[in-house]
C-alpha positions in Angstrom: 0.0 0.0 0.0 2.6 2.5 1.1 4.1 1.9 -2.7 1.0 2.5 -4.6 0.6 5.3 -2.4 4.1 6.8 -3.4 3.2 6.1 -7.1 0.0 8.2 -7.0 2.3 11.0 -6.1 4.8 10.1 -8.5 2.4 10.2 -11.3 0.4 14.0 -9.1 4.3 15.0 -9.7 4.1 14.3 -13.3 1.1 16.1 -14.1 2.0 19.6 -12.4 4.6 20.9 -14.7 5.5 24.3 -14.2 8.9 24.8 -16.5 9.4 23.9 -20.8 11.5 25.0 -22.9 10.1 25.0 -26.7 11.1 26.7 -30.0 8.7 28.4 -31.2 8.9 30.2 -35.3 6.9 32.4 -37.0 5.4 31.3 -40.6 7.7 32.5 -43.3 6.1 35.2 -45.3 4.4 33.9 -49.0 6.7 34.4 -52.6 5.5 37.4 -54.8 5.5 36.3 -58.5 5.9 37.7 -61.8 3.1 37.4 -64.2 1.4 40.3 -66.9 -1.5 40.7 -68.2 -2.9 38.5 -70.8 -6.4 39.5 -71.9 -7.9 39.7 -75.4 -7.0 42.6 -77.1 -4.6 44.1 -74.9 -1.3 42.6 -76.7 0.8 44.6 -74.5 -0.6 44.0 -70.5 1.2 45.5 -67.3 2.5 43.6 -64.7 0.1 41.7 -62.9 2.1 39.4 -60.2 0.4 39.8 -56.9 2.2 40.2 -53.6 2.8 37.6 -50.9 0.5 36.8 -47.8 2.6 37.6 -44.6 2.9 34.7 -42.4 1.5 34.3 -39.4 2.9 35.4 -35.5 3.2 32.7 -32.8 1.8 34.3 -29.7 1.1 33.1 -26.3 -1.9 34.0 -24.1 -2.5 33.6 -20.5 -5.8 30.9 -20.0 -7.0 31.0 -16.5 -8.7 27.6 -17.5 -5.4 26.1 -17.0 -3.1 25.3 -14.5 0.2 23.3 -15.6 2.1 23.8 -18.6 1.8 20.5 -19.3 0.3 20.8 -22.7 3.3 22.1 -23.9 6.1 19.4 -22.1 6.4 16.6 -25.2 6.2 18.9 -28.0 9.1 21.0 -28.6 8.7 23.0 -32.2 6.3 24.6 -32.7 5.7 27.2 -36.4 2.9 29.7 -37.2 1.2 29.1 -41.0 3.7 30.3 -43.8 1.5 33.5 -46.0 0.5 32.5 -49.2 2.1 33.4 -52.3 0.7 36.2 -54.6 -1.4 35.1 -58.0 -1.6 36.6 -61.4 -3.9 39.4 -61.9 -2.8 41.1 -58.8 -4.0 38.5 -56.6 -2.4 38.9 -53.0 -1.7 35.6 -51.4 -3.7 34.9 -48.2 -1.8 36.1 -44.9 -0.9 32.9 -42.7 -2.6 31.8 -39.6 -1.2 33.0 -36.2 -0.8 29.7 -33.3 -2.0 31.1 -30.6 -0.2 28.6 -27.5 -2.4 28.6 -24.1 -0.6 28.8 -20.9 -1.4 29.3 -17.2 -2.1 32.8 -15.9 1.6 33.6 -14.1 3.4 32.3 -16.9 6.6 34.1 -17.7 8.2 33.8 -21.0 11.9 34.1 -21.9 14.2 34.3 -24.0 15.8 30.9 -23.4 19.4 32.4 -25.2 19.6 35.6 -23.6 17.5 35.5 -20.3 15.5 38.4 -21.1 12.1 38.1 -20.0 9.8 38.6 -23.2 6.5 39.2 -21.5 5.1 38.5 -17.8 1.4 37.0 -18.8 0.0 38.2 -15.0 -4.0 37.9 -16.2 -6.5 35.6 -17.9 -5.8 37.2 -22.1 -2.7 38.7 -21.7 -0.6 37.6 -24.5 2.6 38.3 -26.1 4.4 38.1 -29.7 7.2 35.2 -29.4 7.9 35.0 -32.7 6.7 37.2 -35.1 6.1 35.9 -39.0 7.9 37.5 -42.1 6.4 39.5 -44.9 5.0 38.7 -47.7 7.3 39.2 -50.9 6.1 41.8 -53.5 5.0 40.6 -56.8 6.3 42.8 -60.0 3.6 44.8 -60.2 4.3 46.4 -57.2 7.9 47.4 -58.7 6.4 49.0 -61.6 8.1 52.6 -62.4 7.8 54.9 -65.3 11.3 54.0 -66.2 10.4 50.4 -65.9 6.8 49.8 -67.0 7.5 46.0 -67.3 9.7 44.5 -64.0 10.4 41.0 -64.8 11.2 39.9 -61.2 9.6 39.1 -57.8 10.6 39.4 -54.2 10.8 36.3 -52.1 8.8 36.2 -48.5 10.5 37.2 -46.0 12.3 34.3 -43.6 10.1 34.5 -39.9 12.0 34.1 -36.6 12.8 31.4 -34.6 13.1 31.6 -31.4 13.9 29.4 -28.3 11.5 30.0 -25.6 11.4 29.2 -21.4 8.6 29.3 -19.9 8.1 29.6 -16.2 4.5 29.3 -14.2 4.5 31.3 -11.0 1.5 30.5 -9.0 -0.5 34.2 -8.5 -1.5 33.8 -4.7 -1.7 36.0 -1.8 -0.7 34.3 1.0 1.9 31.5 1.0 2.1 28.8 3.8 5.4 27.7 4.2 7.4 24.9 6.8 8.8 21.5 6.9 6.5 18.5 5.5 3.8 17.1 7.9 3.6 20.3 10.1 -0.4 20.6 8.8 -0.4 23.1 5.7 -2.4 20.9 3.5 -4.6 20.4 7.0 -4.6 24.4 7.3 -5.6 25.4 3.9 -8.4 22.4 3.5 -10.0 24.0 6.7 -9.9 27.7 5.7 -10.7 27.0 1.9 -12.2 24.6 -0.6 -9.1 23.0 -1.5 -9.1 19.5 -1.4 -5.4 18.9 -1.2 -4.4 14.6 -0.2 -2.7 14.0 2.9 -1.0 11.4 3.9 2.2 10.8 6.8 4.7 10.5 3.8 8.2 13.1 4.2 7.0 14.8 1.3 3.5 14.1 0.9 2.3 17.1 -1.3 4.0 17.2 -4.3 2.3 19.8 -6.0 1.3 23.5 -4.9 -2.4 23.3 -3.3 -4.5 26.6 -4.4 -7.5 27.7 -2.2 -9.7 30.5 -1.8 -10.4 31.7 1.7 -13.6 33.9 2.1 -13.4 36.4 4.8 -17.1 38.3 5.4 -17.2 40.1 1.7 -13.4 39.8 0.9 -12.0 36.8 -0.2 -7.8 36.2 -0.8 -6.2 33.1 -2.7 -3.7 31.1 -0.4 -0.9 28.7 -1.8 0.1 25.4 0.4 3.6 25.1 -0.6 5.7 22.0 -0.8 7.6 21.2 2.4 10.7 22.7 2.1 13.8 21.5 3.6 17.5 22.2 4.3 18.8 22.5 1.0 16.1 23.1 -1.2 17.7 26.0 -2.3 20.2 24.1 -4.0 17.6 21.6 -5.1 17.1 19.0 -2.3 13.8 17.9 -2.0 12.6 19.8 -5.2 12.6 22.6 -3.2 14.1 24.7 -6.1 11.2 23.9 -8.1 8.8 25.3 -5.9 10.7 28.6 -4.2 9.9 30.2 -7.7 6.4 29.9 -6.2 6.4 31.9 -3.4 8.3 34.7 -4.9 5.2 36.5 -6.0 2.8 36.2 -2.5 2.3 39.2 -0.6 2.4 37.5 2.5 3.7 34.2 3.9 2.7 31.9 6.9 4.9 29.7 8.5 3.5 26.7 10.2 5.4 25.6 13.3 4.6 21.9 14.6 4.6 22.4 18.2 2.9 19.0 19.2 6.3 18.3 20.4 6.0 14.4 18.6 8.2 15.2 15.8 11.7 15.7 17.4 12.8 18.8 16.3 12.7 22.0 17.7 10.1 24.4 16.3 12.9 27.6 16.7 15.5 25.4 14.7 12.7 24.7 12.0 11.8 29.0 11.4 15.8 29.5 11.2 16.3 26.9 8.5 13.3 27.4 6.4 14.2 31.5 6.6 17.9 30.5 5.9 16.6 28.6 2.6 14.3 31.7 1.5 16.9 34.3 2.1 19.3 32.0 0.1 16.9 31.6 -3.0 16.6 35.3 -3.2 16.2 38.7 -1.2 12.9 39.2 -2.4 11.5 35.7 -0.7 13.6 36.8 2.6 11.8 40.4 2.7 8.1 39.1 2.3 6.4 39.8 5.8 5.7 36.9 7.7 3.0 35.4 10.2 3.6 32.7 12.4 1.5 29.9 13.0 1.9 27.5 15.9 0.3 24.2 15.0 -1.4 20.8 16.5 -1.7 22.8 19.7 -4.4 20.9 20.2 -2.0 17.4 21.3 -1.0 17.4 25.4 1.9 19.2 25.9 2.1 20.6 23.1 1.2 24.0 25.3 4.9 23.7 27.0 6.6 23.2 23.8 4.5 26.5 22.4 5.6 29.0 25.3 8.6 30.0 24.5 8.6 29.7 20.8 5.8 32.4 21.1 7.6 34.6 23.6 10.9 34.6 21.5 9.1 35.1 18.1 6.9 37.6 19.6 10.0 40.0 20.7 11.4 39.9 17.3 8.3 41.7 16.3 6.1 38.6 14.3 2.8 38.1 14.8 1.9 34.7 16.4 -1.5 32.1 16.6 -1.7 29.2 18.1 -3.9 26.7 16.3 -5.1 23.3 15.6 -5.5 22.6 11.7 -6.9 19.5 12.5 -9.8 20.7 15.3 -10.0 23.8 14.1 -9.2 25.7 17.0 -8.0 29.1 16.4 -8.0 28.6 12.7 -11.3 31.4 12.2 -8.8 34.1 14.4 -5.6 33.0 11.9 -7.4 33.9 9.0 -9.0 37.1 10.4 -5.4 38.3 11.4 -4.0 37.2 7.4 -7.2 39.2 6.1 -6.3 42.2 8.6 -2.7 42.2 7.7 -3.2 41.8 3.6 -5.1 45.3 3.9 -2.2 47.0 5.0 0.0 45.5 2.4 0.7 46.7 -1.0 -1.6 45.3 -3.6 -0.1 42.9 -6.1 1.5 44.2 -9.2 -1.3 44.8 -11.5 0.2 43.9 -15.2 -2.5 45.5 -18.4 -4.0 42.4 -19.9 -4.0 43.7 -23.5 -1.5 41.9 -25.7 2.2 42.7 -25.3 4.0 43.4 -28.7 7.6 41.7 -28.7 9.7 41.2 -31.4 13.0 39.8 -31.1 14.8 42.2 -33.5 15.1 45.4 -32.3 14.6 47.3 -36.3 15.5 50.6 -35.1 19.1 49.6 -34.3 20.0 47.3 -37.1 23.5 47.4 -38.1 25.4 45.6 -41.0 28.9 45.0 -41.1 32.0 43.5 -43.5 34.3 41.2 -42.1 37.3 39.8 -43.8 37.4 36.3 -43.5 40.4 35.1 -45.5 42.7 36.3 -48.4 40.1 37.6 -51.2 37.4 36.2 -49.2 34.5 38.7 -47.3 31.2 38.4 -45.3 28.8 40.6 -44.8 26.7 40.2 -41.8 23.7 41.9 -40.3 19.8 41.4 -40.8 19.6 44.5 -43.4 21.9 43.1 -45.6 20.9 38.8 -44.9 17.3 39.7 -45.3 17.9 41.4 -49.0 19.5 38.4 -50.2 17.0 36.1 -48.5 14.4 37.6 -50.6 15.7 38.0 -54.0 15.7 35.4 -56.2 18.9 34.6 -56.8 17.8 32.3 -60.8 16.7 35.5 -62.0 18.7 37.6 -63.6 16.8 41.1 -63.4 16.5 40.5 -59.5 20.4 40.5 -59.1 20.7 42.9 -60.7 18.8 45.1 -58.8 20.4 43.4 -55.8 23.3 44.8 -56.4 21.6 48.3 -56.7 20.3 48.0 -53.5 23.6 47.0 -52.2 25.1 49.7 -53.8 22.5 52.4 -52.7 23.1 50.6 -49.1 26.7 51.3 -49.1 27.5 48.0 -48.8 29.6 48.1 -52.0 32.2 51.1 -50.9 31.9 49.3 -47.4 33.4 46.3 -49.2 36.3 48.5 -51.2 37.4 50.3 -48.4 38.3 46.7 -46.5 40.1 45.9 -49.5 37.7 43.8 -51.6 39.2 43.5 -55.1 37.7 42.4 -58.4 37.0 38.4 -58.2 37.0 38.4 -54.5 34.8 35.6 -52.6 31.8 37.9 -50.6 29.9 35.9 -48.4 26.4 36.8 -47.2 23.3 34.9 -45.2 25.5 31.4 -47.0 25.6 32.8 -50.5 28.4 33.7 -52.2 29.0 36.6 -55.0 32.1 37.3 -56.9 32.9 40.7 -56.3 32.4 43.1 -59.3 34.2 46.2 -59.3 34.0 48.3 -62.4 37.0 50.3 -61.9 39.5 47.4 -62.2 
């Protein structure tokens, strides 16, 4: 029994997932084509190549629906719908779908590369831009001049980013209870709310973070029963890493003290360690205000033990009940008191739920540059430039042509001189290599 018991949490474990990493890209923006007009009687039609569709944005959105990021644990790629490509008679190509990926309300995302934070998805349709799909290429048409009435070339779509994501869940609760396994949180918080967390006399019998909502007259407040934490679980031991992250954003944590004096450790030693481990995850968790309470004061002698843990966290300023999670006995003044001191506390961070734009290239600061890789050999680097070549099509002759105008007007060209580029040199860009063409030599 005590195996299948240590299974069900194995497989409760499982299910609560609260960290992926995925690669997310956009969908590659749709081909502009070339194509004229061909009706009767008109022997000499325009160009009539429609543009490109753009492809579509991956974007993630905060569902209060859900609670783990589970969903997203066994796939790892994941690619908006590439845009359409343009028709003949000016026909635009149809713009890709976005992929919208639900996660839980809390969920971070970052940059998995960098570390920077992308967007903090802090309420139920908040959503953000992880990778944003390319444009659609021009067809001819759209190149149409009245020095060139008939432009017999196309631009390519535009190649979508890709981007590898982390994502982090951090439960949004109020109140936090916090101590060493079996001291009576998940007996606490399935008094004072509608949780319905399983208990059980296992070293680390909750596994998962237990939400509840506790109702106090016409206010209400959502409390968290964390893991039990032990020494270590800063540094990982007894997943406590795993679940630190959750406490981070409470407003207000309470520490359960077993005080029944059956356990064999002393309630004082407990409050030093567990403090020790949330100072040593981060400042922030050490500077959360704190109320203490003293529980299973309900068994005999448990009143002795209770004493002077009271008197000596009492003159160092914390707040201190003394209750029975299992009877019930001053559980109705605990929560009063958490109510009482959550109005004097700061309110959450509020975070606007409309959808946070964020785009991996920063387009007001892109630079290009020319690096000399080698006797007579060159590469230019930089999205400006890469992005150019990535949407010309390099079998047609009139689009390299006016590939190398656009290099030119660029600068790109004197850029390459000046580093000492000669005619016939090897220039490298986004893969491709050119022969460089100087006209002067």
């Amino acid at each position: 029994m005590r195996n299948t018991a240590l299974t069900r949490q194995c497989l409760e474990t499982m299910q609560f997932v609260d960290e992926v990493e995925i690669t997310v890209k956009g969908g590659d923006g749709g081909n502009g084509i070339v194509a004229f007009r061909r009706e009767k009687h008109v022997p000499r039609g325009g160009p009539a190549g429609g543009d490109g569709g753009h492809g579509g944005n991956v974007i993630i959105e905060a569902d209060a629906k859900l609670n783990t990021l589970v969903d997203l644990r066994y796939k790892k790629y994941y690619a908006a719908e590439r845009g359409g490509d343009g028709g003949p008679n000016n026909k635009r190509g149809k713009d890709g779908e976005d992929l919208v990926l639900k996660v839980p309300v809390g969920t971070i995302v970052y940059n998995a590369d960098t570390g920077k934070i992308i967007a903090d998805l802090a309420h139920d349709g908040a959503r953000c831009v992880a990778a944003r799909g390319g444009r659609g290429g021009r067809g001819n048409a759209s190149f149409a001049t009245s020095t060139n009435q008939t432009p017999r070339f196309a631009e390519k779509g535009e190649p979508a980013e890709e981007v590898h994501i982390r994502l982090e869940l951090k439960l949004l609760a109020d109140v936090g209870i916090i101590g060493y396994p079996n001291v009576g949180k998940s007996t606490l918080i399935s008094k004072i709310s509608a949780a319905k967390p399983k208990i059980a006399d296992y070293p680390f019998t909750t596994l998962v973070p237990n939400l509840g909502v506790v109702r106090v007259d016409d206010k209400s407040f959502v409390v968290a029963d964390m893991p039990g934490l032990i020494e270590g679980a800063h540094e990982g031991l007894g997943l406590g890493d795993q679940f630190l992250r959750h406490i981070e954003r409470t407003r207000l944590l309470v520490h359960v003290l077993d005080v029944s004096g059956l356990s064999g450790r002393d309630p004082l030693e407990d409050f030093e360690r567990i403090n020790h481990e949330l100072s040593a995850y981060s400042e922030k968790l050490a500077a959360l205000p704190q109320i203490v309470a003293l529980n299973k004061i309900d068994v005999p002698g448990s009143a002795e033990v209770a004493a002077p843990v009271r008197q000596n966290l009492q003159e160092r300023g914390y707040t201190v009940y003394e209750i029975s999670a299992l009877t019930g006995q001053g559980v109705q003044e605990l929560v009063y008191g958490i109510a009482e001191r959550l109005e004097s506390l700061p309110p959450r961070e509020e975070f606007p739920a409309e959808e946070v734009a964020y785009f991996t290239v920063d387009r007001e600061s892109e630079t290009w540059r020319v690096v000399k890789t080698g006797d007579g050999q060159f590469e230019v680097i930089g999205r400006p430039v890469e992005m150019l070549v990535a949407r010309t099509d390099l079998d047609n002759e009139y689009a390299l042509q006016r590939l190398h105008r656009q290099l030119e007007k660029m600068g790109v060209i004197s850029a390459l001189r000046e580093s000492g580029a000669k005619h016939g040199d090897i220039v490298t860009i986004r893969g491709v290599e050119f022969d460089f063409w100087n006209e002067s030599e």
